[in-house]
The first five atom37 places (N, CA, C, CB, O) and aatype in JSON, in Angstrom:
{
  "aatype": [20, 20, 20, 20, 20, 20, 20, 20, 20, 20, 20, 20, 20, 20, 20, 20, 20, 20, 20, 20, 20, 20, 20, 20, 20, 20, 20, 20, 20, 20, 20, 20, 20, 20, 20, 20, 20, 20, 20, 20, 20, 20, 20, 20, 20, 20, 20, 20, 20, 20, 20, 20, 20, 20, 20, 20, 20, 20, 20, 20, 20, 20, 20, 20, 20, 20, 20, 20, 20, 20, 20, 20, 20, 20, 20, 20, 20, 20, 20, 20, 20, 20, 20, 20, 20, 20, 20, 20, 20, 20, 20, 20, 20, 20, 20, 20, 20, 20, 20, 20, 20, 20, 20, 20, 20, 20, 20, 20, 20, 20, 20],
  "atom_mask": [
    [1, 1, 1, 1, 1],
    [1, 1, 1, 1, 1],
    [1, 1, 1, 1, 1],
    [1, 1, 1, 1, 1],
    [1, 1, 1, 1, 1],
    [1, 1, 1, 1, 1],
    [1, 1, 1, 1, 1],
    [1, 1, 1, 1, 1],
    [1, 1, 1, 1, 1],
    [1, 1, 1, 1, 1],
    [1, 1, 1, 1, 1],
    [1, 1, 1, 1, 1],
    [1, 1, 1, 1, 1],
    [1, 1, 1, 1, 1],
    [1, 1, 1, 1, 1],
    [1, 1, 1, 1, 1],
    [1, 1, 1, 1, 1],
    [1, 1, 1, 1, 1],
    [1, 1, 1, 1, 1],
    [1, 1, 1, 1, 1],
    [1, 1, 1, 1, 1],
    [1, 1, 1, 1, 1],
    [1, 1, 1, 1, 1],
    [1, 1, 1, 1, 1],
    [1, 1, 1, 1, 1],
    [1, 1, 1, 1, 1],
    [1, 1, 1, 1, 1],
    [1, 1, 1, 1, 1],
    [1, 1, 1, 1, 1],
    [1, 1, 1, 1, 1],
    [1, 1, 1, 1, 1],
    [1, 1, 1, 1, 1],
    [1, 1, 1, 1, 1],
    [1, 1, 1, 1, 1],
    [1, 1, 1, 1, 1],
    [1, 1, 1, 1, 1],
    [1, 1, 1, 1, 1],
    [1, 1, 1, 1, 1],
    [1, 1, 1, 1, 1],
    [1, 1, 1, 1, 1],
    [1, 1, 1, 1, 1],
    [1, 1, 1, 1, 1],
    [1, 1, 1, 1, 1],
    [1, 1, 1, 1, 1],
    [1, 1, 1, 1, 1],
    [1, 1, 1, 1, 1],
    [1, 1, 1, 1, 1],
    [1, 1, 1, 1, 1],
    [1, 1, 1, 1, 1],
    [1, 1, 1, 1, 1],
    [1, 1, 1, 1, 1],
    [1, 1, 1, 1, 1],
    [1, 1, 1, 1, 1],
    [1, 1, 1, 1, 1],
    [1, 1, 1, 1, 1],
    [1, 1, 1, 1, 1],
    [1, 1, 1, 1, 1],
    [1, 1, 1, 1, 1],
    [1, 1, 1, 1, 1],
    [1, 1, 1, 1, 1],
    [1, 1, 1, 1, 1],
    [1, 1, 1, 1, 1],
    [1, 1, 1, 1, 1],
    [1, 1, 1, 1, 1],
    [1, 1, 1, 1, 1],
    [1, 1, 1, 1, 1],
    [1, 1, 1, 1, 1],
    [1, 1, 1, 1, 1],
    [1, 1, 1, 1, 1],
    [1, 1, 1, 1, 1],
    [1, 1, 1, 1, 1],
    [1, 1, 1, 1, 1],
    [1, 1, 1, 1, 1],
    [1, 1, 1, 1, 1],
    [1, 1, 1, 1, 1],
    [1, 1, 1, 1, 1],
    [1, 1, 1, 1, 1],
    [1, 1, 1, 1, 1],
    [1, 1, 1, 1, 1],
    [1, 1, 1, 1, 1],
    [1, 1, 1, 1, 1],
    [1, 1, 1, 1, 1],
    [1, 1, 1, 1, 1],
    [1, 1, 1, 1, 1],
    [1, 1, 1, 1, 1],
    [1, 1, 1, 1, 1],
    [1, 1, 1, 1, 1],
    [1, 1, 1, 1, 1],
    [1, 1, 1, 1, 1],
    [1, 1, 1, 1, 1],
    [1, 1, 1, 1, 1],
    [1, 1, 1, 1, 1],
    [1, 1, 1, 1, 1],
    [1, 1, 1, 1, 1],
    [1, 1, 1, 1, 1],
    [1, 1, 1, 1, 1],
    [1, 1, 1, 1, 1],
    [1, 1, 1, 1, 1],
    [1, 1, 1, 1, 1],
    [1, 1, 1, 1, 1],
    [1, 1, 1, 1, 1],
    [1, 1, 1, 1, 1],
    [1, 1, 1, 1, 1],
    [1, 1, 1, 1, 1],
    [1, 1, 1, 1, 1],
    [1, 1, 1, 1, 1],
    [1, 1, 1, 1, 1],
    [1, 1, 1, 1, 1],
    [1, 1, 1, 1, 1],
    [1, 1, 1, 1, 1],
    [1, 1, 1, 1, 1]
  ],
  "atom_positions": [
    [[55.51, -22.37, -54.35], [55.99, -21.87, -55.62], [57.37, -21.24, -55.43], [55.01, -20.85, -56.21], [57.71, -20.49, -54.52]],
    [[58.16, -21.72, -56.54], [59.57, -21.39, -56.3], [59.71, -19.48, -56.45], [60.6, -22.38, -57.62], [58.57, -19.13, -56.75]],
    [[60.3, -18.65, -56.39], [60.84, -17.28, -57.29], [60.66, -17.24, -58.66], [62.34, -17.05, -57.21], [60.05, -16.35, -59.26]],
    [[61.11, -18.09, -59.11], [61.01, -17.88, -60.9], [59.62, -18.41, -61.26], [62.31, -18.92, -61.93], [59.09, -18.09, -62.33]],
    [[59.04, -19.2, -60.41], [57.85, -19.51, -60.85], [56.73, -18.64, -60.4], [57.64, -20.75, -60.53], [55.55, -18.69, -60.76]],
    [[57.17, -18.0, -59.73], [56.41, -16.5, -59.33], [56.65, -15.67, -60.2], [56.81, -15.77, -58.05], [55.75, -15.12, -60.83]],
    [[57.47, -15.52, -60.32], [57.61, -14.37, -61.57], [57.28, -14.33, -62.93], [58.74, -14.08, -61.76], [56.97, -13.34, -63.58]],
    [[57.35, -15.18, -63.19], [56.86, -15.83, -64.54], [55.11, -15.74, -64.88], [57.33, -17.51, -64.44], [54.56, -15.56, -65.96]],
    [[54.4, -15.98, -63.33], [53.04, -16.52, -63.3], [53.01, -14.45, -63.16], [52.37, -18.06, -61.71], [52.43, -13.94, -64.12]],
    [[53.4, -13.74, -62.42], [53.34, -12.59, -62.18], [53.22, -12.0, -64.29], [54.87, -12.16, -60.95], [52.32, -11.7, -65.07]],
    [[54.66, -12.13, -64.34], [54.3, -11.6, -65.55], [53.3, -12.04, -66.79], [55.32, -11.53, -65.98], [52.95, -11.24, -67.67]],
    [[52.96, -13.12, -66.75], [52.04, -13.48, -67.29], [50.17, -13.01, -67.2], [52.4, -14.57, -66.99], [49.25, -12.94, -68.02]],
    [[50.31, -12.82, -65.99], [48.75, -11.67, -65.33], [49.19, -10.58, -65.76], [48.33, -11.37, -63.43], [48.43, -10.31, -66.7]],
    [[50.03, -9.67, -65.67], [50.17, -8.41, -66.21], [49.57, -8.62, -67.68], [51.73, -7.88, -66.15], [48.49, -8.18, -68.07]],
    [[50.66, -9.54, -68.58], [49.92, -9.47, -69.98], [47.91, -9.45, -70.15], [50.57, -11.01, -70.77], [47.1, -8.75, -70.76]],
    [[47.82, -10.77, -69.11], [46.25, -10.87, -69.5], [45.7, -9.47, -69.02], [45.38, -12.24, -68.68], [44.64, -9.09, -69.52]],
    [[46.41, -8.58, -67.94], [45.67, -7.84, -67.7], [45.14, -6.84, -68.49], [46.02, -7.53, -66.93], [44.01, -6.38, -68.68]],
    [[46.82, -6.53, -69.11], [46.82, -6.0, -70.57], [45.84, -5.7, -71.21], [47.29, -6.71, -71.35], [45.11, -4.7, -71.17]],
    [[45.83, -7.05, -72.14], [44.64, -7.84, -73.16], [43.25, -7.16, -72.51], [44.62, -9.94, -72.99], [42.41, -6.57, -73.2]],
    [[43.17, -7.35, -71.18], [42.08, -7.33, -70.36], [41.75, -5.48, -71.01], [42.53, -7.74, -68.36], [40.98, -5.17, -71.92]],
    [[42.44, -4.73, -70.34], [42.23, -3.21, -70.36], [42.49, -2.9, -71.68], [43.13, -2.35, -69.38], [42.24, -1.72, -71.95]],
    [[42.85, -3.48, -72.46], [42.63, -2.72, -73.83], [41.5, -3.26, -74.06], [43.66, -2.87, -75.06], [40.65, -2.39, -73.84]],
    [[40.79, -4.61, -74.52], [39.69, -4.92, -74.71], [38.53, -4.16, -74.12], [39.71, -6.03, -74.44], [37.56, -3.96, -74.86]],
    [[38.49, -3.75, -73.0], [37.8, -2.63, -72.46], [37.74, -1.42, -73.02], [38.18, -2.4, -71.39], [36.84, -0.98, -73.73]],
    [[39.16, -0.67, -72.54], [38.78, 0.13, -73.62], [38.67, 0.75, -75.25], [38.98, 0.54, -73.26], [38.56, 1.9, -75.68]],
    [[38.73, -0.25, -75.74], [38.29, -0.44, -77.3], [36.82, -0.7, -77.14], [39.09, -1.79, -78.18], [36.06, 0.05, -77.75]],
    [[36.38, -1.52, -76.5], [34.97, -1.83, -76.24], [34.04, -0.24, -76.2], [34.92, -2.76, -74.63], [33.12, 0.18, -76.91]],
    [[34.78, 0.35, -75.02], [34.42, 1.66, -74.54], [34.17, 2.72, -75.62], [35.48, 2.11, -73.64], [33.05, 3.14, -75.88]],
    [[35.49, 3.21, -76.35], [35.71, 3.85, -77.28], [34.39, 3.83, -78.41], [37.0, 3.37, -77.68], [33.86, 4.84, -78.87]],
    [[33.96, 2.3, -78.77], [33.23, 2.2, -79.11], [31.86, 2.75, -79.78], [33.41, 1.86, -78.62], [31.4, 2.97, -80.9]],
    [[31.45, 2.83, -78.24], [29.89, 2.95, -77.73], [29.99, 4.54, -77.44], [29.39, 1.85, -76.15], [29.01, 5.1, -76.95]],
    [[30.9, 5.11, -77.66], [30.98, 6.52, -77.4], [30.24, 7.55, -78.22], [32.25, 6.83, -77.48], [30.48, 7.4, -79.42]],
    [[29.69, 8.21, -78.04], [28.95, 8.83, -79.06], [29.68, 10.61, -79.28], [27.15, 8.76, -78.5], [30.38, 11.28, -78.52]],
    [[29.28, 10.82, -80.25], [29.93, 12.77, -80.56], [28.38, 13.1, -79.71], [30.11, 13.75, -83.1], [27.24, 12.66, -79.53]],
    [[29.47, 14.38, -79.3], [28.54, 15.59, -78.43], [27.54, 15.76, -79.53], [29.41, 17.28, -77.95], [26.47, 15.95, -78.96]],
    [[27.32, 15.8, -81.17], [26.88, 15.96, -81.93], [25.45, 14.82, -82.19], [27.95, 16.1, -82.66], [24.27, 15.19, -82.25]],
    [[25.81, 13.72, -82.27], [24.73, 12.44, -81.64], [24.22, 12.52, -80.16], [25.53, 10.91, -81.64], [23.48, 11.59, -79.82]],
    [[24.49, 13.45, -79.24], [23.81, 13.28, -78.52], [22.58, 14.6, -78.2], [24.68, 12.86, -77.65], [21.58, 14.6, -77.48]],
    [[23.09, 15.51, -78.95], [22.4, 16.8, -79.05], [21.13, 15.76, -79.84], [23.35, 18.34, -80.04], [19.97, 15.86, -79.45]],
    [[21.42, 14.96, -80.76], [20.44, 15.19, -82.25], [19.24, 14.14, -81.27], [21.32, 14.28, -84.39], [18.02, 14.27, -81.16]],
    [[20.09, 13.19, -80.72], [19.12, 12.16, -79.72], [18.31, 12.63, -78.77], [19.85, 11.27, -78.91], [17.26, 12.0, -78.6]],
    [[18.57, 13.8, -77.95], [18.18, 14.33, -77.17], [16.77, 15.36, -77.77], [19.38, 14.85, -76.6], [15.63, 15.55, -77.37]],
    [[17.4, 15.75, -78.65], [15.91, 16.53, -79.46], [15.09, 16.14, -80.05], [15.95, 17.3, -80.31], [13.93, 16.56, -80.1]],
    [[15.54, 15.28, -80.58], [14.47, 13.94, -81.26], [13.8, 13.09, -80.26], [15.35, 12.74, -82.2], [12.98, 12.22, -80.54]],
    [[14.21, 13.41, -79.01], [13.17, 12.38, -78.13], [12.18, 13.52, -77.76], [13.93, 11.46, -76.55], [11.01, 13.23, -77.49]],
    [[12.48, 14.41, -77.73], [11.4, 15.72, -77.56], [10.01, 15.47, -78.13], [11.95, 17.1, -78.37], [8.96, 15.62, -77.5]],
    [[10.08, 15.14, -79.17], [8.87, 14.89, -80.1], [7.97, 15.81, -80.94], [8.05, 14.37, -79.4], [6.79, 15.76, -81.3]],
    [[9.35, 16.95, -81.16], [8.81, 18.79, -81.6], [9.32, 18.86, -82.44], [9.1, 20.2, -80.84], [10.54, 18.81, -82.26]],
    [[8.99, 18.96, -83.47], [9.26, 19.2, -84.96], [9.24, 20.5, -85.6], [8.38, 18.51, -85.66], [8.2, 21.09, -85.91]],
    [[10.32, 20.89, -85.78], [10.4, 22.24, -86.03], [10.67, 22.49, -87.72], [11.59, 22.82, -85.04], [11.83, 22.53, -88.13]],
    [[9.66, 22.65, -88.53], [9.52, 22.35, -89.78], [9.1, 23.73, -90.35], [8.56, 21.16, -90.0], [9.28, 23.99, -91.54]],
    [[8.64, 24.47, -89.64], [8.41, 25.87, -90.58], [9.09, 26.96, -90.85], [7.54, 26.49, -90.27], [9.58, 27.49, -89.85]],
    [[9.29, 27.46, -91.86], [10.1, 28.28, -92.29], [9.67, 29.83, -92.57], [10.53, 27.66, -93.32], [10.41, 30.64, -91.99]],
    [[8.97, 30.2, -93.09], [8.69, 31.65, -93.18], [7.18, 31.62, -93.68], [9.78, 32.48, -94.23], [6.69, 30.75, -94.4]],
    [[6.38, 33.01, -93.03], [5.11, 32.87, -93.75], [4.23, 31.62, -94.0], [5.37, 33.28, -94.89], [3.64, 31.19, -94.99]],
    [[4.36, 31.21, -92.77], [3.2, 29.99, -92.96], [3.94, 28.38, -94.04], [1.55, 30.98, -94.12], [3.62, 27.2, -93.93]],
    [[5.14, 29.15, -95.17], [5.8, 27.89, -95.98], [6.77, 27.07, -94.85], [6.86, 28.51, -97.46], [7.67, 27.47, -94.11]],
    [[6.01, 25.43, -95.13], [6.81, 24.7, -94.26], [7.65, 23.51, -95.04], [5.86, 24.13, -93.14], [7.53, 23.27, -96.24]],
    [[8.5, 22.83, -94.13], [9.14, 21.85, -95.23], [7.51, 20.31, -94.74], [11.64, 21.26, -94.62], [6.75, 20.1, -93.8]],
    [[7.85, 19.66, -96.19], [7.29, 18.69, -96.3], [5.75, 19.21, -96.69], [7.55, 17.88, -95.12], [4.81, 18.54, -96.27]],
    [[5.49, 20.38, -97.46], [4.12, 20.66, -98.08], [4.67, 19.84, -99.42], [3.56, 22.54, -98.28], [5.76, 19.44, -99.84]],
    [[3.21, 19.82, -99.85], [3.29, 18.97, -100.77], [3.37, 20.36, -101.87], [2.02, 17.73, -100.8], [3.47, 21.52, -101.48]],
    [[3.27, 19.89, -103.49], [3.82, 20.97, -104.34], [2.48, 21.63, -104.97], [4.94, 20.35, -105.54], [2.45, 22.65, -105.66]],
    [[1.25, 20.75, -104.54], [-0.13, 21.53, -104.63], [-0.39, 22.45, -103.53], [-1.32, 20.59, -104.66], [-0.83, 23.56, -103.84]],
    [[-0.17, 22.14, -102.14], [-0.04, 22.9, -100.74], [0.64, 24.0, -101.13], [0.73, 22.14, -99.51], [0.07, 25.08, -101.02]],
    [[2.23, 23.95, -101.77], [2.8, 25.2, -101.96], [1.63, 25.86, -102.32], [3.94, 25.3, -102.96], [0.73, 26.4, -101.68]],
    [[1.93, 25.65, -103.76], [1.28, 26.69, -104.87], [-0.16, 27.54, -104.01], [0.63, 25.57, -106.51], [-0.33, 28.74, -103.82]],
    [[-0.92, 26.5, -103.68], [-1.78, 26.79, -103.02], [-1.88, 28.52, -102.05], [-1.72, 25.58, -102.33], [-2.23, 29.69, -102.15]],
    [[-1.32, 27.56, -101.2], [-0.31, 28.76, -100.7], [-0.1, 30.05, -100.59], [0.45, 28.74, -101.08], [-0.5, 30.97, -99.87]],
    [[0.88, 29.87, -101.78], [1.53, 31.15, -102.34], [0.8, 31.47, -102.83], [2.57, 31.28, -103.05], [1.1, 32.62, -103.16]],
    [[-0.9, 31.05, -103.51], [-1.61, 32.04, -104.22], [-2.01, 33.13, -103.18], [-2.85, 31.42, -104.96], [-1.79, 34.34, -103.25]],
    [[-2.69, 32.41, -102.14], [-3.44, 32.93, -100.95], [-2.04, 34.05, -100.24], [-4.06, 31.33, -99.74], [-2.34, 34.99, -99.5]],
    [[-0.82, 33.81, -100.55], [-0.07, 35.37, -100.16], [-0.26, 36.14, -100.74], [1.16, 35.64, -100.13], [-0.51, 37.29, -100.39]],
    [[-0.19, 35.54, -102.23], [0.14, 36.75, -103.18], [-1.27, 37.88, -103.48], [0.69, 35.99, -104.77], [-1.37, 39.08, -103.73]],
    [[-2.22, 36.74, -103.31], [-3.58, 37.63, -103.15], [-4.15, 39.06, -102.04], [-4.49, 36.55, -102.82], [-4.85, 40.06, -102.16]],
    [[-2.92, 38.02, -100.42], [-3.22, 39.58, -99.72], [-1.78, 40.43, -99.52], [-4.02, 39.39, -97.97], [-1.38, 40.96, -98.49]],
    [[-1.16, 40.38, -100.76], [0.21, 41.34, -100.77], [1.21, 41.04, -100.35], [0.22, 42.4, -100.2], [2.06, 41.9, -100.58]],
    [[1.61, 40.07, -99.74], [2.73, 39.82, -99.08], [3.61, 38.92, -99.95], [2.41, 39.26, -97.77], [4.75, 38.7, -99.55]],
    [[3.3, 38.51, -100.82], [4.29, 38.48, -101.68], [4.0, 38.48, -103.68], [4.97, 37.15, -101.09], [2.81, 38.58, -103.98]],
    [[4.67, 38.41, -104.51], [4.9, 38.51, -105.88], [5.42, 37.51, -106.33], [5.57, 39.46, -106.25], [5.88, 36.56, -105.7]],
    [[5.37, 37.75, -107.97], [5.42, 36.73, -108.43], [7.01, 37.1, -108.82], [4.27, 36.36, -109.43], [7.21, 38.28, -109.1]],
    [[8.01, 36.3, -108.87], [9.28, 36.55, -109.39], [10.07, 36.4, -110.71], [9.83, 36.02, -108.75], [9.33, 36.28, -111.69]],
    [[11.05, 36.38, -110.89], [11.26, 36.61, -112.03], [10.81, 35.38, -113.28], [12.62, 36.96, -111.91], [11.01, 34.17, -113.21]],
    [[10.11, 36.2, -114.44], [9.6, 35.2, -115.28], [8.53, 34.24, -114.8], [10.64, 34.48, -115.67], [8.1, 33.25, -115.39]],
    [[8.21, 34.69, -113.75], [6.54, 33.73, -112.66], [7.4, 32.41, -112.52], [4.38, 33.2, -113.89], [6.98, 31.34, -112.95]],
    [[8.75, 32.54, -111.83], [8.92, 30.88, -112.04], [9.82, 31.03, -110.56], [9.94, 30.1, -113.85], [10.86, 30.42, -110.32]],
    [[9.3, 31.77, -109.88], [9.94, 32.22, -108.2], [8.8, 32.83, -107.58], [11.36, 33.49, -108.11], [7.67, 33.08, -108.0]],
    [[9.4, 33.03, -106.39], [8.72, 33.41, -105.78], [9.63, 34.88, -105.02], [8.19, 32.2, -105.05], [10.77, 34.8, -104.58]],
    [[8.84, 36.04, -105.02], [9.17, 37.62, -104.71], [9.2, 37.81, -103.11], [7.89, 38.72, -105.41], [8.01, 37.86, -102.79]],
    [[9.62, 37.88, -102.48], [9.27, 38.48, -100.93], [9.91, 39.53, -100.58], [9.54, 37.6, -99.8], [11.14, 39.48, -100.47]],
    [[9.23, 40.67, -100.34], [9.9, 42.06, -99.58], [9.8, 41.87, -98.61], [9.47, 43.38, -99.69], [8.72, 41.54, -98.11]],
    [[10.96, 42.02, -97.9], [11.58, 41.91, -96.75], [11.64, 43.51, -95.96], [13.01, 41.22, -97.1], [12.4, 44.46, -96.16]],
    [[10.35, 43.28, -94.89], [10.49, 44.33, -94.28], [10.91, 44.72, -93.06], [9.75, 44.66, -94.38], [10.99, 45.87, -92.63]],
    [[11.23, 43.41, -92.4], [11.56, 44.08, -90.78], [12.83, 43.79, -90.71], [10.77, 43.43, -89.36], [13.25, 42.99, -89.87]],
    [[13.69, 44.45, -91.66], [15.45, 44.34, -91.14], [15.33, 46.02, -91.57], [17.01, 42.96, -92.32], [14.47, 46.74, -92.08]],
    [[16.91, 46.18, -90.97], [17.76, 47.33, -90.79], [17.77, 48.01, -92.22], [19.26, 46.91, -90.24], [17.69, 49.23, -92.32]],
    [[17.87, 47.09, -93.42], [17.83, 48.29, -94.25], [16.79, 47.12, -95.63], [19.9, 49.14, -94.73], [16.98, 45.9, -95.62]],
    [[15.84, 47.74, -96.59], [15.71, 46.98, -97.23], [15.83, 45.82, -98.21], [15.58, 47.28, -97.19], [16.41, 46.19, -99.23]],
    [[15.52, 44.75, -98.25], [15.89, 43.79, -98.98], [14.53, 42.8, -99.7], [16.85, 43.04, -98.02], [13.39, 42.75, -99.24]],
    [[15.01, 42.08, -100.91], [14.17, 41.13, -101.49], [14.81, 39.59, -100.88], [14.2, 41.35, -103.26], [16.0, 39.59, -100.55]],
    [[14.06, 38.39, -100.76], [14.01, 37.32, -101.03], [13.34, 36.85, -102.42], [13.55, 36.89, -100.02], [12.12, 36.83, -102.57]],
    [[14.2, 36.5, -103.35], [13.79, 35.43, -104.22], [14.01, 33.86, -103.85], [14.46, 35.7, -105.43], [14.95, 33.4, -103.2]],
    [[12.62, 32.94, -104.58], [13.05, 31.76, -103.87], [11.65, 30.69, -104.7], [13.04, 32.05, -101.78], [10.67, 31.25, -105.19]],
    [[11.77, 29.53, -104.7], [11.17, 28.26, -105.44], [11.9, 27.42, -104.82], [11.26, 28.08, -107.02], [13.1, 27.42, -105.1]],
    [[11.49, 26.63, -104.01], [11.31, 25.19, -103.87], [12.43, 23.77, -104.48], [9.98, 25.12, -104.54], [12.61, 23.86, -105.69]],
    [[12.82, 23.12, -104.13], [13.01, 22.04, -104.94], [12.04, 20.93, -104.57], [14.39, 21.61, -104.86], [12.09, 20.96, -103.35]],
    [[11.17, 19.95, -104.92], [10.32, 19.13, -104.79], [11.08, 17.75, -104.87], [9.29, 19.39, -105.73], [11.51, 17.29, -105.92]],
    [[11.19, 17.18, -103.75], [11.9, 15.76, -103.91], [10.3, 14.7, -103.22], [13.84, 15.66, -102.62], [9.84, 14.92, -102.1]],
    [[9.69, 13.61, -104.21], [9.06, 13.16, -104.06], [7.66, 14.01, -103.69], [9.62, 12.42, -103.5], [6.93, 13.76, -102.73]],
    [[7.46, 15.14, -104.71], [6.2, 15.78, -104.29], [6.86, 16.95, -102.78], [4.85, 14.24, -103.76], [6.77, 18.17, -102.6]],
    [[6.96, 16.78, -102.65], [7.15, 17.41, -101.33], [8.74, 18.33, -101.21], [7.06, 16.06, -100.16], [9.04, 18.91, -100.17]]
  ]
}
């Protein structure tokens, strides 16, 4: 092979190499996931469902389960009925200074 035909064939591999390493890493970039997808993957393979919220109310009761429920609080004091009976009352007793929770549900598909 002459000089120029070396050089030519030279610069020509650089390009493919090019082509080569960007295709890679675009490929790469890809498949990359956020620190955020890998937290959510990682806990979800756990298989622990952390669904309850206060006093026994969890997400995904159904809207007879609520009520249910909340009768059986309100019967041994721990909570009231709220404003206009269309909430729900909770005195809040183990913080620093006193407070109420008012609060009802939104029901998407029963639940």
């Amino acid at each position: 092979m002459n000089h120029h035909k070396l050089s030519r064939f030279i610069f020509e591999m650089k390009g493919y190499l090019l082509y080569f390493v960007l295709i890679v890493f675009f490929a790469a970039a890809c498949k990359r996931t956020s620190e955020y997808e890998r937290i959510v993957e990682t806990e979800l393979s756990k298989g622990v469902v952390n669904d309850s919220l206060f006093l026994g109310i969890q997400f995904g009761m159904t809207s007879k389960e609520f009520f249910a429920h909340c009768w059986t609080l309100n019967k041994q004091g721990l909570i009231q009925q709220g404003t206009q009976n269309t909430t729900v009352l909770y005195q809040v007793d183990n913080l620093k200074h006193p407070a109420t929770m008012e609060f009802y549900p939104d029901f998407y598909e029963d639940k």
